[in-house]
C-alpha positions in Angstrom: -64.9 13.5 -23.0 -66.8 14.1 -19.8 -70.2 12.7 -21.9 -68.5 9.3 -22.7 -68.0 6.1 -20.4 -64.9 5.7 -18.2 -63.2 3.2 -20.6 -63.2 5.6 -23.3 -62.3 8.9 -21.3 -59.2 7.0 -19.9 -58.2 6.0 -22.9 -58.2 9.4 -24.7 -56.7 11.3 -21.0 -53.9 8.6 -21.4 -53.2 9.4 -25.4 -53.5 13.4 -24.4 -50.8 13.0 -21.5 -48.3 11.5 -24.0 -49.1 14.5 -26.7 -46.3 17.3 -27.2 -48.8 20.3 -26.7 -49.4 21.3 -23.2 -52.6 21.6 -23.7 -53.7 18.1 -24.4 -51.2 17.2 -21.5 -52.7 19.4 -19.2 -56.7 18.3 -20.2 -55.0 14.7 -19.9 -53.6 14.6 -16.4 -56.6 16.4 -14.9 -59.4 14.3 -16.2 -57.4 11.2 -14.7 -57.0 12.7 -11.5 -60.8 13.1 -11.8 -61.1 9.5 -12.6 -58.6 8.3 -9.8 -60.9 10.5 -7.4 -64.0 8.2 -8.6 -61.4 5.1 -7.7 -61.1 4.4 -11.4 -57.8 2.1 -11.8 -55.2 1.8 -14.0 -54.1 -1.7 -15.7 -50.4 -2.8 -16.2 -50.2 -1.3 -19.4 -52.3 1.6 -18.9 -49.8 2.1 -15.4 -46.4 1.5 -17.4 -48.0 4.6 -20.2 -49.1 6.9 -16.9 -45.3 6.2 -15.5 -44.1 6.7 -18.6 -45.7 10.0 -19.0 -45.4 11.1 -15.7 -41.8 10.7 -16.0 -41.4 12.8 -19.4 -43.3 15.7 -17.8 -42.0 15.5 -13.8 -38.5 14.5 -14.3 -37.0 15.4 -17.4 -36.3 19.6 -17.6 -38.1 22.3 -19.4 -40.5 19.3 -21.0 -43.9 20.7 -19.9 -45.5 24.1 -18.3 -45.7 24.6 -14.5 -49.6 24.1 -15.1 -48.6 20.9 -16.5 -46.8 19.7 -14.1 -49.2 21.0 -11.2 -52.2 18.7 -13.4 -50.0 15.5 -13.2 -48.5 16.1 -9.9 -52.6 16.3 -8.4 -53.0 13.2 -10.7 -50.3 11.5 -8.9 -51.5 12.4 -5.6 -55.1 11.0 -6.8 -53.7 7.8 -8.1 -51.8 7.1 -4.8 -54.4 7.6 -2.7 -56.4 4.3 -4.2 -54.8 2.7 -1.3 -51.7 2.4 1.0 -50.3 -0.5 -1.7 -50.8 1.9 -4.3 -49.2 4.9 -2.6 -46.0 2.4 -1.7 -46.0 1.5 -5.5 -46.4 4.9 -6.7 -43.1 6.1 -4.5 -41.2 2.8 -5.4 -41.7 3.4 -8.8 -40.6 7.4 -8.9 -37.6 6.6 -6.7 -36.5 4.0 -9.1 -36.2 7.0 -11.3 -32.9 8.3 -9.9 -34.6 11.8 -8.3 -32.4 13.9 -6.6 -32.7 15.1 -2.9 -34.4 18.8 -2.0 -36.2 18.9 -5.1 -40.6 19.2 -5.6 -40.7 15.8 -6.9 -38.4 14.6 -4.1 -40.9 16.3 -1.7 -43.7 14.8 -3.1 -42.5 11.2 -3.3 -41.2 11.9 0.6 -44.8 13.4 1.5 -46.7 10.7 -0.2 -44.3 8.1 1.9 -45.3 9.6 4.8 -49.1 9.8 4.3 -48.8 13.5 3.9 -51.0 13.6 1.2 
């Protein structure tokens, strides 16, 4: 993937990240956060399929391995950092999920919030 152009290696990260086997998850979420560091962006669509994801592996139990999760919680970290509307959209959006208090997602949403991160 790393050989091809950006279109193309965001398009495959974002069909790997919605595969079943944790590997192709894993591979996905850590070549966008690679991406997101070289201020790559996401279009509506392309956003609504990372959410999407993001929701299946972060929020829903026992879906993905703590590698996993680690690869897209980094990714999420790297997409909010694009700028200070992003981060705001990126912790409206997983709030809008319903996450409970004192848990790691909860923490990351409140860190990203707060410019932690």
């Amino acid at each position: 993937v790393a050989n091809r152009k950006i279109p193309e290696t965001k398009e495959t990260s974002l069909q790997w990240i919605v595969r079943k086997e944790d590997m192709f998850e894993y591979c996905g979420y850590s070549t966008l956060s690679n991406l997101f560091i070289k201020k790559n962006t996401l279009d509506k669509e392309e956003e609504i399929e990372y959410y999407k994801a993001l929701k299946k592996t972060l929020h829903e139990p026992a879906t993905s391995s703590h590698p996993t999760k680690n690869a897209a919680n980094i990714s999420l970290i790297k997409f909010s950092e694009q700028s200070k509307e992003q981060r705001l959209r990126v912790c409206n959006e997983i709030k809008s999920w319903g996450i409970e208090k004192n848990t790691a997602l909860n923490n990351l949403v409140e860190n990203l919030y707060d410019g932690t991160y």
